[in-house]
C-alpha positions as CSV (number, residue, x, y, z in Angstrom):
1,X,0.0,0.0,0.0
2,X,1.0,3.4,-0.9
3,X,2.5,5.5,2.0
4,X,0.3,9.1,2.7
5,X,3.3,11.2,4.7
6,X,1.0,14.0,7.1
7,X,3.0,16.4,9.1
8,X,6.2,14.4,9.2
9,X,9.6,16.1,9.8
10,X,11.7,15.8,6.8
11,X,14.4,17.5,5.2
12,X,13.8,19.5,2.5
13,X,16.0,18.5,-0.6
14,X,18.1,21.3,-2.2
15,X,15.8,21.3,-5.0
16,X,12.6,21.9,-3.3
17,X,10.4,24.6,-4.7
18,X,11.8,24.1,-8.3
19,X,10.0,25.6,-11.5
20,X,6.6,26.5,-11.9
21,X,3.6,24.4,-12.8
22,X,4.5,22.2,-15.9
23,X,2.4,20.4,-18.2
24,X,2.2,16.9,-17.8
25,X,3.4,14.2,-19.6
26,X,1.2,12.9,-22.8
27,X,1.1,8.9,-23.0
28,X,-1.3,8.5,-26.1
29,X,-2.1,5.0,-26.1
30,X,-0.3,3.7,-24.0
31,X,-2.3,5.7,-20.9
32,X,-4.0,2.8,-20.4
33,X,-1.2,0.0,-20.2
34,X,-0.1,-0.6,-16.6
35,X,2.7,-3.2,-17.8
36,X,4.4,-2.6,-21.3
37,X,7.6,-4.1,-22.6
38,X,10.0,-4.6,-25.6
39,X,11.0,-8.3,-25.4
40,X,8.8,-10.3,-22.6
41,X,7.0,-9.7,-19.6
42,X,7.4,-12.2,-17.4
43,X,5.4,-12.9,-13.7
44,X,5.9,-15.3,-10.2
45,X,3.2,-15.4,-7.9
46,X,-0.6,-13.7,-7.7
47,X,0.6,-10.5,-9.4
48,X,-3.0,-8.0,-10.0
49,X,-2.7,-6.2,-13.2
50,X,-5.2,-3.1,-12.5
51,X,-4.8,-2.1,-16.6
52,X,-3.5,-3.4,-19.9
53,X,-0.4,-5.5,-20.6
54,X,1.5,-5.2,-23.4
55,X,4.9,-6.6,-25.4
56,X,6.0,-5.4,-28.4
57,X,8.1,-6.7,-30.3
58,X,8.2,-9.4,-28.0
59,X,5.2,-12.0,-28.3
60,X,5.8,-13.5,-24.5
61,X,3.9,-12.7,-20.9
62,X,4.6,-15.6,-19.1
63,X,3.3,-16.3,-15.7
64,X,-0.8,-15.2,-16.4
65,X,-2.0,-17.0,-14.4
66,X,-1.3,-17.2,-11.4
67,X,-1.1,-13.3,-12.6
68,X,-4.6,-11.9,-13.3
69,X,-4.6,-8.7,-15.5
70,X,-7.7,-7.0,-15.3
71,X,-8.1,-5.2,-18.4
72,X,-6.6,-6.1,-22.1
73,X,-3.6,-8.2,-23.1
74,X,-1.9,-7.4,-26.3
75,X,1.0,-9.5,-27.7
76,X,2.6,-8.3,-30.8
77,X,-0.1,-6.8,-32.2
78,X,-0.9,-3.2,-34.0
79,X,-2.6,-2.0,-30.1
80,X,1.1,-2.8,-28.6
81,X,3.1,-1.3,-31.3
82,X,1.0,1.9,-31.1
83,X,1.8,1.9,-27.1
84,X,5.4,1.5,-27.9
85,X,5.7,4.4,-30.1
86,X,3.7,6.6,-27.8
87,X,5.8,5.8,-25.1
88,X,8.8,6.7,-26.9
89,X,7.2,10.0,-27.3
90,X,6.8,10.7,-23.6
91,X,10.2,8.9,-23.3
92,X,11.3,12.1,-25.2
93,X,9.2,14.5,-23.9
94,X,9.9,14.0,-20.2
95,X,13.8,13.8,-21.0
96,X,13.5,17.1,-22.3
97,X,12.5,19.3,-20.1
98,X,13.6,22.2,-19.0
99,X,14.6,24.3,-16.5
100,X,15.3,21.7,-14.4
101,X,16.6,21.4,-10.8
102,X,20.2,19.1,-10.0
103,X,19.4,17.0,-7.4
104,X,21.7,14.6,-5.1
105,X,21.1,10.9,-5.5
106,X,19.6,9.9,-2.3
107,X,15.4,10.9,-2.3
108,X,14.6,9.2,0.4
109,X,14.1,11.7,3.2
110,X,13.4,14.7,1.7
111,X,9.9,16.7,0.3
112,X,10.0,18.2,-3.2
113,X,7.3,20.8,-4.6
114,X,6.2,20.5,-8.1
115,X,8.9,20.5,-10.7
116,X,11.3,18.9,-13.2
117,X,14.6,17.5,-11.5
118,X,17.9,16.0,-12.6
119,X,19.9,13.1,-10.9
120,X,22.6,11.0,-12.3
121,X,21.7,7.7,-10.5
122,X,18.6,8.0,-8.1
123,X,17.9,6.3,-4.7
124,X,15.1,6.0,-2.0
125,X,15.7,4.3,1.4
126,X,13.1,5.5,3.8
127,X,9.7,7.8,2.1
128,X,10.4,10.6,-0.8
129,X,7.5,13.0,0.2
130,X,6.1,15.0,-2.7
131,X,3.8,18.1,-2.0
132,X,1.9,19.0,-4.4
133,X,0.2,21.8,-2.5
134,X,-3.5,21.6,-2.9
135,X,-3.0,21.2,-7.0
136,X,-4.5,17.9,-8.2
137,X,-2.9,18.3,-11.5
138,X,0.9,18.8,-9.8
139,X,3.5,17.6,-12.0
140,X,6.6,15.9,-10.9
141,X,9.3,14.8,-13.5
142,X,12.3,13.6,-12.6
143,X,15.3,12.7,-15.0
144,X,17.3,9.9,-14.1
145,X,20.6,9.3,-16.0
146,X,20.9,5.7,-15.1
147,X,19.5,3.8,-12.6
148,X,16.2,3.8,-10.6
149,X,16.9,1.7,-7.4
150,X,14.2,1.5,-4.2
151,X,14.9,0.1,-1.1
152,X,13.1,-2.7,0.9
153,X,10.0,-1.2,2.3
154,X,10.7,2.3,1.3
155,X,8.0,4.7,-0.1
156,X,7.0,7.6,-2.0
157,X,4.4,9.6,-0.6
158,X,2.4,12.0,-2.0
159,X,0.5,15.3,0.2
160,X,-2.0,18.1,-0.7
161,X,-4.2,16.5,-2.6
162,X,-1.6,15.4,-5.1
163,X,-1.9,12.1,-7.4
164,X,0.1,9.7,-9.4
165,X,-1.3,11.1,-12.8
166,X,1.3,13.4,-13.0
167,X,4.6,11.8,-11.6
168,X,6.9,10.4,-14.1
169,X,10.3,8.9,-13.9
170,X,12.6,9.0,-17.0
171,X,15.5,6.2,-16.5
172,X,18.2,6.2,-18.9
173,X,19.2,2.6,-18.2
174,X,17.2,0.4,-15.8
175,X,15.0,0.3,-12.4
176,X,14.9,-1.8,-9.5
177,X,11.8,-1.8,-6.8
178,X,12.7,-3.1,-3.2
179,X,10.8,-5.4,-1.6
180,X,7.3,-4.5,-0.2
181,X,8.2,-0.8,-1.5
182,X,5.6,1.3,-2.4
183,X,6.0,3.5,-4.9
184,X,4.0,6.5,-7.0
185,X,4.7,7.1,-10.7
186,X,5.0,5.8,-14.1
187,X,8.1,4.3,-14.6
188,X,9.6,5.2,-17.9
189,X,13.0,2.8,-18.7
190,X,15.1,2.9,-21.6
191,X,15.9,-0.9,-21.0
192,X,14.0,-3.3,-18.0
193,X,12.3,-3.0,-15.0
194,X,12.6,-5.4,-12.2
195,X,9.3,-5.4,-9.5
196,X,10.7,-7.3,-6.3
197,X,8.4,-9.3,-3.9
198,X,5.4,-7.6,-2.5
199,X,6.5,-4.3,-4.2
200,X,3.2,-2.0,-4.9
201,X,2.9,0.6,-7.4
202,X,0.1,3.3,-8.3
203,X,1.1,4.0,-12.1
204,X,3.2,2.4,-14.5
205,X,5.9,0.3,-15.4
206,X,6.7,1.0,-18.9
207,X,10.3,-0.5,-20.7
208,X,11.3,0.2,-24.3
209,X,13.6,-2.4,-25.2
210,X,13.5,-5.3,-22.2
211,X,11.7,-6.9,-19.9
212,X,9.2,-6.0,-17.5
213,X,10.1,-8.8,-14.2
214,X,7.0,-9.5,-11.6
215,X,6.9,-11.3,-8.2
216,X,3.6,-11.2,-6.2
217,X,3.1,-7.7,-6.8
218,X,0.5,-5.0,-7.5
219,X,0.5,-2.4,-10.2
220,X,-2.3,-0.3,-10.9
221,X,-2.6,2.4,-13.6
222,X,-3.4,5.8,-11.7
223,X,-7.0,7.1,-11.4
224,X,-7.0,10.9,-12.8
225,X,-9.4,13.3,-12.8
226,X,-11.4,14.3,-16.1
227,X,-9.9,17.3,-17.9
228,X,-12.3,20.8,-17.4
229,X,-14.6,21.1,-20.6
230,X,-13.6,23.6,-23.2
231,X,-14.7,26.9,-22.2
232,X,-17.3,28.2,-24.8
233,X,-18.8,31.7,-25.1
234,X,-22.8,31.7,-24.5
235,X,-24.2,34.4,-26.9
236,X,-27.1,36.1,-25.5
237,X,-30.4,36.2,-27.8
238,X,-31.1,39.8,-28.9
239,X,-35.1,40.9,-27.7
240,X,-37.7,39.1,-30.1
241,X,-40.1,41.8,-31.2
242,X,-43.8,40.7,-30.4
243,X,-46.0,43.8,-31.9
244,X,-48.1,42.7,-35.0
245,X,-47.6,45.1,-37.7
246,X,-50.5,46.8,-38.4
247,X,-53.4,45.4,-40.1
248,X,-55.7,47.2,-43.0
249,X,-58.9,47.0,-42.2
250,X,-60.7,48.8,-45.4
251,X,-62.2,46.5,-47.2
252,X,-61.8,46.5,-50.4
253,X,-64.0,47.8,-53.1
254,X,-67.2,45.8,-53.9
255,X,-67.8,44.3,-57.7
256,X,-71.6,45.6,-58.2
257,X,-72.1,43.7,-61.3
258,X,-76.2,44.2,-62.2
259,X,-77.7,41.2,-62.7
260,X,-81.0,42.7,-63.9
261,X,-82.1,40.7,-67.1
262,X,-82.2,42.7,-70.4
263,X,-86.2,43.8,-71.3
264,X,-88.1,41.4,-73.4
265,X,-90.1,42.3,-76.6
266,X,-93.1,40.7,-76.4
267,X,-94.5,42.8,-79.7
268,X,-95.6,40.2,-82.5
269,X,-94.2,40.9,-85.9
270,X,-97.1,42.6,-88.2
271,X,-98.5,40.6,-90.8
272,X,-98.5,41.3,-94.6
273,X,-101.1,42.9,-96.1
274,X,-103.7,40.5,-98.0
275,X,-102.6,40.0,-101.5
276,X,-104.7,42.0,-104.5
277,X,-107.5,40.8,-105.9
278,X,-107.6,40.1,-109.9
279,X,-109.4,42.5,-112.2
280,X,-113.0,41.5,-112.9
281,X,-112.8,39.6,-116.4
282,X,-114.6,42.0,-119.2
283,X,-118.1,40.5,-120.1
284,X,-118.9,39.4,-124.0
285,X,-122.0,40.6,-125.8
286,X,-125.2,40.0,-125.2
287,X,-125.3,36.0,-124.7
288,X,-125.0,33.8,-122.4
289,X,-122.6,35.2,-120.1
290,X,-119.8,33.2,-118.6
291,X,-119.4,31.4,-115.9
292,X,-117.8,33.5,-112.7
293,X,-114.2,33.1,-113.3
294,X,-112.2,30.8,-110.8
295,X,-111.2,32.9,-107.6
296,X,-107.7,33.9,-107.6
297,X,-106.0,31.7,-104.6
298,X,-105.0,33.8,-101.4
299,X,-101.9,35.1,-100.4
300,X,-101.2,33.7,-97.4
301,X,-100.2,35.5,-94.2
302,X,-96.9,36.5,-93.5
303,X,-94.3,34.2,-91.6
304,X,-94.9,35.1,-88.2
305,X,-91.9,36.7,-86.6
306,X,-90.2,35.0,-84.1
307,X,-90.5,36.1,-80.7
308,X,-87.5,36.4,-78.7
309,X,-88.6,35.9,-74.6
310,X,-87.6,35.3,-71.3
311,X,-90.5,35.4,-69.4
312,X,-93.9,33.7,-69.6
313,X,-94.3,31.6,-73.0
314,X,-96.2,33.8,-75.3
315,X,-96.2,31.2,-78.3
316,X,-99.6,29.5,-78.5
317,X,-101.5,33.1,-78.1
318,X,-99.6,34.8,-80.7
319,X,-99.7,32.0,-83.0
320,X,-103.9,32.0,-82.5
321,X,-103.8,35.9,-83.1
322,X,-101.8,34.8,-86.6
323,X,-104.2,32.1,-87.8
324,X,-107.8,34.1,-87.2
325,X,-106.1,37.4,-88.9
326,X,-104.8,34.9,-91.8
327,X,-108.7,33.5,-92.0
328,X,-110.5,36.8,-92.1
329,X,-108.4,38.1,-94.9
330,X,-109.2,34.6,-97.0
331,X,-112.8,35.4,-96.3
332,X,-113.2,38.6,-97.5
333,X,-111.2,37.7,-100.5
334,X,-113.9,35.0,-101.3
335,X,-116.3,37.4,-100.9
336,X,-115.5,39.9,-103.7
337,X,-114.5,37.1,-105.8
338,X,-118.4,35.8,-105.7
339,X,-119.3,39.4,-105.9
340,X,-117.5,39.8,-109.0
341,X,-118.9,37.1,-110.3
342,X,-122.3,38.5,-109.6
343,X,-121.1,41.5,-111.3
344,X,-122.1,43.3,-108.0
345,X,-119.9,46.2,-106.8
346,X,-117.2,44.7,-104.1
347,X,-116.9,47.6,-101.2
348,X,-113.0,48.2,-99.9
């Protein structure tokens, strides 16, 4: 279990206090790999994986089981060889910062603020306290020339409120963890790492080239708190106008078409006059006189006209009017015919 130091007396290392807040360390894919290695990984005992486990180009993780990794296992495939070249980018990054803070070899009994510090071959008997002041986000990098070597039951401890997201050890060569350490931070090795019996750790234990060795221990990749959302501008609606615009309310003019039906003529056309009577025929001598001439035939009545109407049919009536005009003219053209026969005088 990780050592928590609380108001204990230490000596403060020469570098305490160095730089000002630093950006932490990107680890692309491989953030979530708690055991990654270049030619093997290799376990003894009930070892608890709290993360992935990876080996690349290496294709061996002996010793799972009795080792339990609880997450993903990746052998020599595309998800390993993506983690490897990630971690040779924060293998990079983390050797290359700068300003940085000389250190002295020994750790173990002193407190160090945030910061980047330099040691040529680094060492922890007893606790390494790192304060990291109330800042969740603290970083810690440390760059170790060589070696990385931990004592039996030593400890790094972490205060105000600091976690092991943001603690990361660049070794130039190898590391070594004593037995039943505990220690904070992800572990970045140019060649192996070595985990001795019962030694705990809360991050990682990354190796470019070697192996990764594991004895009963438990390593668990560091639980970090979710970066703040983007900050985004809220742009205030402007005021929504909610006045009608006026509406007309003169009606518009009215169509007054007349629909009054055009007068009738209901006058019936006038008849023609009754055709003339022939000249009486001029009598012969004394003799028997000849037989009345044969009546000239009547003219008959004009065509009537036709009546144009919309109202009340006018037909038969008109047409009655016609035919007893029409029969009083042939009547009185009878009559002077027999009263010219008679030789009688024929009034007008």
């Amino acid at each position: 279990m990780v050592a928590v130091a609380v108001g204990m007396a230490v000596a403060v290392g020469a570098g305490s206090g160095a730089g000002a807040a630093e950006a932490p360390v990107g680890f692309g894919t491989a953030t979530s790999f708690a055991i990654l290695a270049g030619s093997t990984v290799t376990n003894t005992g009930p070892s608890v994986i709290n993360g992935d486990l990876g080996v690349h180009p290496g294709s061996t993780a002996p010793g799972f089981p009795p080792g339990l990794v609880n997450g993903e296992t990746h052998l020599a495939d595309a998800e390993a060889r993506q983690a490897k070249d990630d971690l040779t980018k924060a293998f990079n990054d983390a050797a290359g910062r700068t300003p940085f803070t000389p250190v002295a070899s020994e750790l173990g009994g002193t407190t160090l603020l945030p910061g980047v510090y330099r040691i040529g071959a680094a060492q922890i008997t007893g606790t390494l306290t790192l304060d990291a002041q109330g800042d969740p986000n603290a970083v810690f990098i440390f760059q170790v020339d060589s070696t990385l070597t931990t004592a039996p039951d030593s400890a790094v401890a972490l205060i105000g409120e600091g976690t092991g997201c943001n603690v990361v050890w660049k070794v130039g060569s190898s590391a070594k963890l004593g037995t039943n350490s505990d220690f904070v931070g992800s572990v970045l090795a140019q060649e192996s790492i070595t985990a001795t019996t019962g030694a705990s750790v809360v991050g990682r234990l990354l190796a470019r080239t070697a192996a990764v060795t594991l004895d009963t221990n438990d390593v668990t990749t560091p639980t970090c708190a979710a970066a703040p959302p983007p900050t985004t501008t809220t742009i205030e609606p402007g005021p929504t106008s909610t006045t009608p615009g006026p509406t007309s309310t003169t009606p518009g003019p009215t169509s007054t078409t007349s629909t009054t039906p055009a007068p009738t003529s209901t006058t019936p056309g006038t008849p023609d006059a009754p055709g003339t009577p022939d000249a009486p025929g001029t009598p012969e001598g004394p003799g028997t006189p000849e037989g009345p001439g044969a009546p000239g035939t009547p003219e008959g009545p004009g065509a009537p006209t036709t009546l144009a109407r919309t109202g009340p049919d006018l037909t038969v009536p008109v047409v009655a009017g016609l035919l007893t005009f029409a029969l009083g003219g042939v009547v009185l053209i009878a009559s002077r015919r027999v009263a010219q026969a008679d030789g009688r005088p024929t009034g007008r």
